[in-house]
C-alpha positions in Angstrom: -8.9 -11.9 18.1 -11.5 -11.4 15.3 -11.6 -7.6 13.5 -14.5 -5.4 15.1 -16.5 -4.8 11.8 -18.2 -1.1 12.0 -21.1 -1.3 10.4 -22.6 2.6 10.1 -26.4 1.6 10.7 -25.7 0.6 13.9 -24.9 2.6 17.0 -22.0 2.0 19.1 -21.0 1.6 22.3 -18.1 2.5 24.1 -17.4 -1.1 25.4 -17.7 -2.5 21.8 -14.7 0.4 21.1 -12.3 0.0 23.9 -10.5 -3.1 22.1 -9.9 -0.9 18.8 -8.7 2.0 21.1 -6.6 -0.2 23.4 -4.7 -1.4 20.0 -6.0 -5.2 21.1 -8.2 -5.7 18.0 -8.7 -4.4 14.8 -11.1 -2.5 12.7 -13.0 -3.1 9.2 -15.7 -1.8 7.3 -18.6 -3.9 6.5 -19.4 -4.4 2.9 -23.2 -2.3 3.2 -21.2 0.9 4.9 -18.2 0.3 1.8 -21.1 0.6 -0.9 -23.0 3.7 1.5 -19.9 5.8 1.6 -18.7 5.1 -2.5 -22.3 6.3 -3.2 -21.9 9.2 -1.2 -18.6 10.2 -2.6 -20.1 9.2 -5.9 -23.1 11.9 -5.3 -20.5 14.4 -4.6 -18.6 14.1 -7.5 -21.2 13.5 -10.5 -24.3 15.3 -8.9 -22.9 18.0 -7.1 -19.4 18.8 -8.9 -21.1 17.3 -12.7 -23.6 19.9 -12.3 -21.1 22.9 -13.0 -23.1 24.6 -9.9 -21.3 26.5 -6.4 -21.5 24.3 -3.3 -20.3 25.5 -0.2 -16.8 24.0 1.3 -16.5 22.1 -2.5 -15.6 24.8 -4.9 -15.5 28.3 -3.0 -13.7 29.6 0.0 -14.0 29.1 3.6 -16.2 31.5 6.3 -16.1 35.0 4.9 -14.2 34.3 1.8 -17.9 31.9 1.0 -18.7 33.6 -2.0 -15.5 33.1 -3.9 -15.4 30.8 -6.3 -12.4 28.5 -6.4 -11.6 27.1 -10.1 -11.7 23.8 -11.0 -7.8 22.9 -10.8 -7.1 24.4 -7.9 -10.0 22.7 -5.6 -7.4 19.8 -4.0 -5.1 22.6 -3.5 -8.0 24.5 -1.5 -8.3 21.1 0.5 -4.5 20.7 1.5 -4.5 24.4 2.2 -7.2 24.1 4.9 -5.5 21.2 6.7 -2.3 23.3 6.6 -3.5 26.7 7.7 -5.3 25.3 11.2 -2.4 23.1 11.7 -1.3 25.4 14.5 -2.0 23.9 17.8 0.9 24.4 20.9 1.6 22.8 24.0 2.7 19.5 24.6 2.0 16.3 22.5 -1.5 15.0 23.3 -1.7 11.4 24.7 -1.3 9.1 22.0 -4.3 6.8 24.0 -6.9 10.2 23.0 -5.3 10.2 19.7 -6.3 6.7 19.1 -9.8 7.3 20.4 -10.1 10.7 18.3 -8.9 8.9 14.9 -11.6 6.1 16.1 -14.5 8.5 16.9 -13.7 10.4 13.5 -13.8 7.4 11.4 -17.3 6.4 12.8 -18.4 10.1 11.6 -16.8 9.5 8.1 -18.3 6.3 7.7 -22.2 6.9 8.2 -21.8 8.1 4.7 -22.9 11.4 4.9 -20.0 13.5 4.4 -19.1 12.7 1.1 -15.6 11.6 1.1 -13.9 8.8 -0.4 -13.4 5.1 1.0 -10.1 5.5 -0.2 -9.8 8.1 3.1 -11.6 6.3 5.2 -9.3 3.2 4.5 -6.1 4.8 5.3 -7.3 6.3 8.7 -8.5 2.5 9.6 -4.9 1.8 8.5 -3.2 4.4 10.9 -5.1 2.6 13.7 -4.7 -0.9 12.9 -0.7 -0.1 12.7 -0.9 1.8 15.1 0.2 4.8 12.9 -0.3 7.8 15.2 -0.2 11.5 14.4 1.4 14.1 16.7 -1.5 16.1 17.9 -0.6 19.2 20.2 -2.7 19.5 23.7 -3.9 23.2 22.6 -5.4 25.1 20.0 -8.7 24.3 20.0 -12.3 25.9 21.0 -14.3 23.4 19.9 -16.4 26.2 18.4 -16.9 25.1 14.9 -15.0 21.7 15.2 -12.0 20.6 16.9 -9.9 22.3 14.1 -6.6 22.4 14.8 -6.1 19.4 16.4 -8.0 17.6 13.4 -6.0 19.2 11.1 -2.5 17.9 12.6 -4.0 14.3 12.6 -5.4 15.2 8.7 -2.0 15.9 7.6 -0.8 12.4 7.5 -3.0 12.3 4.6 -0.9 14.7 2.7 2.3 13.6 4.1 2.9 15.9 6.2 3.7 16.9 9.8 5.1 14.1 12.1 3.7 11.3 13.7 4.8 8.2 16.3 4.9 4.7 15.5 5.1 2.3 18.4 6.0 5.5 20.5 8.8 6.5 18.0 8.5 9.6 16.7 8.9 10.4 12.8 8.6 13.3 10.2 5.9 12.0 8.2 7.1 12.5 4.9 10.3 10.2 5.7 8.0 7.6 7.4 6.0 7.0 4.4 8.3 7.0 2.2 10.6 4.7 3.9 7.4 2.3 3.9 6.0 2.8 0.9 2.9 3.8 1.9 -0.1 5.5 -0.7 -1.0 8.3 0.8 -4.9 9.2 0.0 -4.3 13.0 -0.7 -7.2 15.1 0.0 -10.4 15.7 -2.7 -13.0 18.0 -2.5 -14.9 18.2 0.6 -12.2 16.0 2.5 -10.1 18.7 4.6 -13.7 20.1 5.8 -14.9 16.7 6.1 -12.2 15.8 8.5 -11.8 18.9 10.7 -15.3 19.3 11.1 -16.1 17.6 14.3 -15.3 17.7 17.7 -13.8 13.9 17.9 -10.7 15.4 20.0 -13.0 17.0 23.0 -15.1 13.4 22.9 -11.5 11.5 22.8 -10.2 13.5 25.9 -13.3 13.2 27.5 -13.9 9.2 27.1 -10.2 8.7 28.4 
């Protein structure tokens, strides 16, 4: 079966999605939401960072610590230190079925174009899907209050190489996993740990199953 191309200017259905999130049919970008989410990122980096100015969630703290200003060197540290502080959900593993449709419904988010991360991100969640590369994502620890942030944040730290995650229903410490495949991991940038926790993917996953 053909990829299902996601193209960001149109809306989707949840019959257009069940193939991806069944694992019966891959997923791609189309060129016109490629070029939309580069010149996003490329707006975050040269207009907003290139300006030397203090943008929210980019370079200064989190919720009350807002008005700290984070310096320069340390603002991908900031990112991975997000992921890794909400990572701190309990229970029992979620299904991996809602993990596939929460990776899904987060990379439709990412890829209108408006959150400013890079393709590079984007490409390597499309990549846990299409390999069916799935994080372990604990039932509880989530409000849904200001996003669905711990559970987002176990499935975000694949991207650091961190945390563990099943492959084909065979569970592995990520870091070991990767390695032994050789995989690029994307890292995080600025924006990207708010980017991806910010949403509440895991309540719509758990609700379309």
């Amino acid at each position: 079966m053909q990829d299902w191309i996601l193209d960001s200017s149109e809306n989707q259905r949840i019959s257009d999605l069940l193939p991806v999130a069944n694992h019966t049919r891959k997923i791609r970008l189309s060129e016109s939401t490629i070029a939309k989410i580069r010149d996003n990122r490329r707006m975050v980096e040269e207009d907003l960072l290139g300006s030397g100015k203090t943008f929210y969630g980019i370079n200064t703290g989190f919720g009350i610590l807002c008005d700290k200003v984070i310096n320069a060197d340390q603002l991908e540290t900031l990112q991975h230190n997000l992921i890794r502080s909400h990572s701190c959900g309990t229970g029992m593993s979620a299904d991996q079925r809602v993990v596939r449709w929460m990776i899904l419904l987060k990379i439709i988010s990412l890829a209108k174009g408006h959150s400013g991360v890079r393709y590079e991100l984007i490409e390597f969640l499309i990549m846990l899907l299409n390999e069916n590369i799935l994080p372990e994502v604990p039932e509880q620890g989530s409000l849904g209050a200001s996003g669905d942030l711990a559970p987002l944040s176990h499935c975000s730290l694949l991207c650091i190489g961190e945390g563990f995650l099943y492959h084909n229903g065979v569970r592995y410490a990520s870091a070991d996993f990767f390695r032994n495949h050789q995989t690029v991991l994307p890292g995080l940038k600025e924006k990207e740990g708010l980017a991806l926790i910010n949403g509440t993917q895991f309540s719509l996953a758990q609700l379309i199953n």
